[in-house]
C-alpha positions in Angstrom: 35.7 -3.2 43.8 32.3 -1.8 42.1 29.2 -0.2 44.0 27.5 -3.7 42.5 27.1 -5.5 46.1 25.3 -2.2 47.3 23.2 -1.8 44.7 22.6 -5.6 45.2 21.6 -4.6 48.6 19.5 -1.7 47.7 17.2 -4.4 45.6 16.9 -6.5 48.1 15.4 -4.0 50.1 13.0 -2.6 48.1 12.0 -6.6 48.1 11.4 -6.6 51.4 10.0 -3.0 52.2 7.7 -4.0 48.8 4.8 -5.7 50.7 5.0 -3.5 53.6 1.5 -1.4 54.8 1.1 1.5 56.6 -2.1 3.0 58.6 -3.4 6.3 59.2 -2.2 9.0 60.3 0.2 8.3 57.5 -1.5 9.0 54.1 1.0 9.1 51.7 4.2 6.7 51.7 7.3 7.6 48.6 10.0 5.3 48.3 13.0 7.3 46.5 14.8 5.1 45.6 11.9 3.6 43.3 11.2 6.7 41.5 14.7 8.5 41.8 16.6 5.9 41.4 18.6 6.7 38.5 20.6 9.1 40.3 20.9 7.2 43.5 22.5 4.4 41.2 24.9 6.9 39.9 25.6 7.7 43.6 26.3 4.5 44.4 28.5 3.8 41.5 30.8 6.9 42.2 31.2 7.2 45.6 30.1 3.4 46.8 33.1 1.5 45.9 34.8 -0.6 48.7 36.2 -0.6 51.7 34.8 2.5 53.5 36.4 3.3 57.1 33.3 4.8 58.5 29.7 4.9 57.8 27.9 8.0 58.3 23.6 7.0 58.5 20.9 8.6 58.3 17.5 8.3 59.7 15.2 8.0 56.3 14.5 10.6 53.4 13.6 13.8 54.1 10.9 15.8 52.1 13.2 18.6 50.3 16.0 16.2 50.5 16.0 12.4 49.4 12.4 13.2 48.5 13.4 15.1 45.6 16.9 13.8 44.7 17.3 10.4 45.5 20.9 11.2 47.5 20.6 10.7 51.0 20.6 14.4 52.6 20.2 15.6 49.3 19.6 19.0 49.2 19.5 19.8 45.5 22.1 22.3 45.2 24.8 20.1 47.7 24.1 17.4 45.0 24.7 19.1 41.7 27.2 21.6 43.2 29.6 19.4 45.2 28.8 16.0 44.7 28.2 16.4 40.7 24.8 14.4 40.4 21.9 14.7 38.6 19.5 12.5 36.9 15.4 11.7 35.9 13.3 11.9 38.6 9.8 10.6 38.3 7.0 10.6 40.6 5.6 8.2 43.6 2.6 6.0 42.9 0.1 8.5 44.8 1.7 11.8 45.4 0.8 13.9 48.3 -0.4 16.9 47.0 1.1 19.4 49.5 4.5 17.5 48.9 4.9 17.3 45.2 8.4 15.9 43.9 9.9 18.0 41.7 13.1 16.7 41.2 16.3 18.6 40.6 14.1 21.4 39.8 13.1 21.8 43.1 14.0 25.6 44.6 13.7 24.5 48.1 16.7 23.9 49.9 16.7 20.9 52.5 18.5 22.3 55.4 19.8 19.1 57.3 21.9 18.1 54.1 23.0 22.3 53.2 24.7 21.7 57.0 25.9 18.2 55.9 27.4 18.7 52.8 28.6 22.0 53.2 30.6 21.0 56.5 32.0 17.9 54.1 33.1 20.3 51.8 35.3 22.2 53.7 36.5 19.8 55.9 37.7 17.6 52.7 37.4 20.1 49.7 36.4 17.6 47.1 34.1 14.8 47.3 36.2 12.4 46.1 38.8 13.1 49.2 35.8 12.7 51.5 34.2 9.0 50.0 38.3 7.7 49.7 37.1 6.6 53.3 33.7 7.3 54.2 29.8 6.6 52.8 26.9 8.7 53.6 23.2 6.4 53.7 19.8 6.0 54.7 19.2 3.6 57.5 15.0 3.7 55.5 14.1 4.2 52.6 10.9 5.0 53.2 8.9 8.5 53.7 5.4 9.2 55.6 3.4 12.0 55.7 -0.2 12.7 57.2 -2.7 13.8 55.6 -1.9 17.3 56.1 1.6 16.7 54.5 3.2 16.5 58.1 6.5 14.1 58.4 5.9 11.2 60.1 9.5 9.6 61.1 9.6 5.7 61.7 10.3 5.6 65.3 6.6 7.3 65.6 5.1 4.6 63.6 3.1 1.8 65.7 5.3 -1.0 66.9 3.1 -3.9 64.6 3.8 -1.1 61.5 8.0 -0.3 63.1 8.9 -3.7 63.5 8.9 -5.5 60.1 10.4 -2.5 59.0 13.0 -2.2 61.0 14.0 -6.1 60.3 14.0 -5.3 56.8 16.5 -2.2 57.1 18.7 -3.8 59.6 19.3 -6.5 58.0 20.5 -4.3 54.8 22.3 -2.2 57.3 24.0 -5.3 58.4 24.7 -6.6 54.9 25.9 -2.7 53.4 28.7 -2.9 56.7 30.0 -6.1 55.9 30.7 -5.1 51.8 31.9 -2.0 52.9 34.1 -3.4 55.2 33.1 -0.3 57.7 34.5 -0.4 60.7 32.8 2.2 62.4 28.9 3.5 62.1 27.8 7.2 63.0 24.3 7.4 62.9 23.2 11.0 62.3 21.2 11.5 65.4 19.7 9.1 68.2 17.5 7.0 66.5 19.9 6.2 63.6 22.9 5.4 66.0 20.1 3.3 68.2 19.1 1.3 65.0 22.6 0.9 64.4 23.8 -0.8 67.6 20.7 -3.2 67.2 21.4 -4.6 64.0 25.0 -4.3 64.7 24.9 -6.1 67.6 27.9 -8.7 68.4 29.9 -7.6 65.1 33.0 -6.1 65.6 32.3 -2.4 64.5 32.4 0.9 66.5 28.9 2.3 66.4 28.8 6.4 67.7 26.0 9.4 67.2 26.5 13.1 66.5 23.8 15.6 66.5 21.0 15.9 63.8 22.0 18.7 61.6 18.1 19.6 61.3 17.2 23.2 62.1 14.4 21.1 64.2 17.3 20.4 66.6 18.5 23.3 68.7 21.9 22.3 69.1 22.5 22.4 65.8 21.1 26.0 65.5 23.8 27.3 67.2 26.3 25.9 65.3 26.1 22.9 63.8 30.0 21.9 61.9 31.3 23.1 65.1 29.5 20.7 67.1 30.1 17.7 65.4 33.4 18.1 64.4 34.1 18.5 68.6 31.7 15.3 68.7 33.6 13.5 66.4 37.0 14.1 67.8 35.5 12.5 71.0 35.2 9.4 69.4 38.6 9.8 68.1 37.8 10.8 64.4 39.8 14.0 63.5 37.6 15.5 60.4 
């Protein structure tokens, strides 16, 4: 089966997320997979192909990440180094100027996917071992920043702003399960798993959490593969 259906999908939630507005504090709002999207295609057409086991989600792009690439987690070297993508990157409609996107070209590493990928990479070795089984995506799209280029994440946005978002992005997450044929759903902290078992609700998937690998979370300062894989193996998962 081709990664058509998800891409599909991804359309039909840019459709969706399209008319969408947002109020200060957020400033500044990029959608990635707008402007970065030929290399989230190519993601989707090498790794996305049906059925996937588990599910691994996200909360939404982060700035050094997604931002830049257009991979969910996609710290820049993980993505050319391991998973083998690159691509054009071009720019959001307004730019934040504190938060420019420089594409593959940016230096910075994102932390949360150098953890991710890296703990992928030796638990598996290639990526093509790894995405026999599993998928890695964003539950949003969506990025906001303040005006002083702090990240806003969407469970901080006011509920009148959160909900139609969250209808829009459940509903894909409901539609990318059912072509993937997923039968169980990480999310990659709280919120994720929590979105997950709302849009998920009555269907017949496993839905489990395991610690953000951000540096902003302690827990995964002190450790991070070790944690998960032991949080993981709870749920029955041996990676």
């Amino acid at each position: 089966m081709t990664a058509a259906p998800l891409i599909r999908i991804t359309d039909a939630l840019l459709a969706r997320v399209a008319g969408l507005s947002f109020q200060p504090p957020v400033t500044h709002v990029y959608n990635p997979l707008i402007y970065a999207r030929q290399p989230y295609d190519r993601y989707l057409s090498r790794f996305g192909r049906s059925p996937k086991r588990t599910l691994l989600v996200g909360m939404n792009p982060g700035p050094w990440g997604m931002s830049q690439t257009g991979i969910p987690f996609g710290d820049v070297v993980s993505v050319t180094d391991w998973l083998g993508i690159s691509g054009a990157v071009g720019q959001p409609d307004t730019p934040h100027p504190k938060r420019p996107i420089l594409g593959f070209a940016c230096r910075r590493r994102e932390v949360s996917g150098k953890r991710l990928w890296s703990w992928l990479a030796a638990r598996f070795g290639t990526p093509e071992v790894f995405f026999r089984s599993a998928m890695v995506l964003n539950y949003c799209p969506l990025v906001f920043m303040e005006s002083s280029g702090r990240n806003r994440t969407p469970d901080r946005l006011p509920a009148d702003e959160k909900q139609p978002l969250l209808s829009a992005c459940d509903a894909a997450l409901r539609e990318t399960v059912a072509v993937l044929k997923a039968q169980t759903v990480i999310g990659v902290g709280r919120f994720a798993a929590q979105r997950a078992e709302a849009a998920l609700k009555g269907a017949d998937v496993a839905v489990g959490v395991i610690s953000h690998p951000s540096p902003a979370n302690p827990k995964a300062n002190r450790g991070w593969d070790r944690l998960v894989t032991a949080e993981l193996r709870a749920m029955g998962i041996q990676w």
